[in-house]
C-alpha positions as CSV (number, residue, x, y, z in Angstrom):
1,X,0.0,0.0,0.0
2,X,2.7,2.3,0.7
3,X,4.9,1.4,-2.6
4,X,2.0,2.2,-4.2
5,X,0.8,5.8,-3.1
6,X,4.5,6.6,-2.9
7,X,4.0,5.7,-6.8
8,X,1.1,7.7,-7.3
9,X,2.7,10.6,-5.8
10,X,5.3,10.3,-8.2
11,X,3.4,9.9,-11.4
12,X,1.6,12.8,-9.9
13,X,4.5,14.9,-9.3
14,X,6.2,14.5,-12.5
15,X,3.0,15.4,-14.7
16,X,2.5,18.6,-12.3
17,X,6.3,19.6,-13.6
18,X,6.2,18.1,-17.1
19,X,2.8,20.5,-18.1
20,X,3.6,22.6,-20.7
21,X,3.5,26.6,-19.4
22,X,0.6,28.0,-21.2
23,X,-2.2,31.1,-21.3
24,X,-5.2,30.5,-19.6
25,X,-7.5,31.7,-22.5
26,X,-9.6,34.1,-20.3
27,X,-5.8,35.9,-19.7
28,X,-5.6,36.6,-23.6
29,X,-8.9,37.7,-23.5
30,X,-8.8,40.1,-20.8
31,X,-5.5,41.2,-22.4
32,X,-7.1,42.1,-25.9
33,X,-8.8,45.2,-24.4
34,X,-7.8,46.8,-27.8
35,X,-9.8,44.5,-29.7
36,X,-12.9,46.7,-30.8
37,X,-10.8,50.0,-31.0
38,X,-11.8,50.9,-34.6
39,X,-8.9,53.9,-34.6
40,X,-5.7,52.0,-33.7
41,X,-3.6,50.1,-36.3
42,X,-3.7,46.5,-36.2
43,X,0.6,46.5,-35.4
44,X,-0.7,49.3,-32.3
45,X,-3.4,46.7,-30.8
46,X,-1.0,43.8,-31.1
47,X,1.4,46.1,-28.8
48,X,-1.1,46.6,-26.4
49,X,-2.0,42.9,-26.1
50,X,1.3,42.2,-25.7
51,X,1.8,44.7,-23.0
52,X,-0.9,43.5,-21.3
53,X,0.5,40.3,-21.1
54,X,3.7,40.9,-19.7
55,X,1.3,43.3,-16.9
56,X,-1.3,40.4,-16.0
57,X,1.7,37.6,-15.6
58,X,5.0,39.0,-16.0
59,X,6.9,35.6,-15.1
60,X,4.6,33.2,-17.9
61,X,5.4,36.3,-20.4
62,X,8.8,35.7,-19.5
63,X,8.7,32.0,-19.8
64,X,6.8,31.8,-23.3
65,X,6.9,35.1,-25.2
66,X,10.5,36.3,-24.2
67,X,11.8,32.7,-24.2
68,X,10.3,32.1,-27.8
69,X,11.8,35.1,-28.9
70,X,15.1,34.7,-27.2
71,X,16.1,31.2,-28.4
72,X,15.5,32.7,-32.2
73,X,17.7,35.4,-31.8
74,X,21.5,35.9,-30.4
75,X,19.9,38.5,-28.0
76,X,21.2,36.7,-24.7
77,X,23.2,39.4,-22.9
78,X,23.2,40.9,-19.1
79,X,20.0,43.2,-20.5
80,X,18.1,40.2,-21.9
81,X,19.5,38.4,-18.9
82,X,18.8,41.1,-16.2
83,X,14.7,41.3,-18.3
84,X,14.3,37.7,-17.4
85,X,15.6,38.1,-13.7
86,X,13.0,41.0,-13.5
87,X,10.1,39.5,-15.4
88,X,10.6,36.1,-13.0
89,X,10.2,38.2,-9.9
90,X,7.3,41.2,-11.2
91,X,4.3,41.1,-9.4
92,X,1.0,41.9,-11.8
93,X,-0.2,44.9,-12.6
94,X,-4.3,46.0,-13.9
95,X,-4.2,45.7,-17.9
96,X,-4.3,48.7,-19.6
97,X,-6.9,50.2,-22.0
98,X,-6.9,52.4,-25.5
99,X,-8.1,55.9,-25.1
100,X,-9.4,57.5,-28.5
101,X,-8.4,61.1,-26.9
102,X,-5.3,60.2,-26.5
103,X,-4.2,58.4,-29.4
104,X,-5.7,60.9,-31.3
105,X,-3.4,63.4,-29.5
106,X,-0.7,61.5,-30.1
107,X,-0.8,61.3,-33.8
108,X,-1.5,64.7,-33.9
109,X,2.0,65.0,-32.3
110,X,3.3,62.9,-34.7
111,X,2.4,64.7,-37.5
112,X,3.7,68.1,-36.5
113,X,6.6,66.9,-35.7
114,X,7.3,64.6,-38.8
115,X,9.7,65.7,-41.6
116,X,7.4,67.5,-44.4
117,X,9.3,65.0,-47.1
118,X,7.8,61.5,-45.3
């Protein structure tokens, strides 16, 4: 009886460590808050998403996005090193949302200050 919940335990154990770090899918939706923002770019929602990622679970953003991207690149020094070290340790913060005002503003900005030539 004992070899066996000993056994158990250790199937149990190993499946616990073995599972594949992943988003919960309610996280990438509470994350899209850019989704129905008719007046951002498709490249500016995809930055908020992604920004609310690393805000809502900065050590799984670490362990999935910034992995992914660091084992396709040669980007492995004491920044990318001392981001991982941060991102392992960050405690969440609330997601953030689009503001037509502001991004309006914003471009505005742009625009004045953008070479007359572009």
């Amino acid at each position: 009886m004992h070899s066996r919940l000993i056994l158990f335990l250790i199937i149990v154990s190993s499946n616990v460590f073995s599972q594949k770090k992943t988003w919960d899918p309610a996280v990438l939706e509470k994350a899209n808050t850019a989704k129905d923002a008719d007046y951002l770019t498709k490249e500016e929602k995809s930055v908020i998403f992604y920004l609310n990622l690393v805000r809502l679970d900065p050590k799984l953003f670490g362990e999935t996005y910034l992995k992914k991207y660091l084992d396709s690149t040669s980007d492995n020094n004491q920044y990318t090193k001392s981001l991982r070290k941060t991102l392992a340790s960050a405690k969440p913060l609330p997601v953030v949302y689009p503001d037509k005002l502001l991004s309006e503003f914003a471009k505005g900005i742009r625009y004045r200050y953008e070479p007359a030539d572009r």
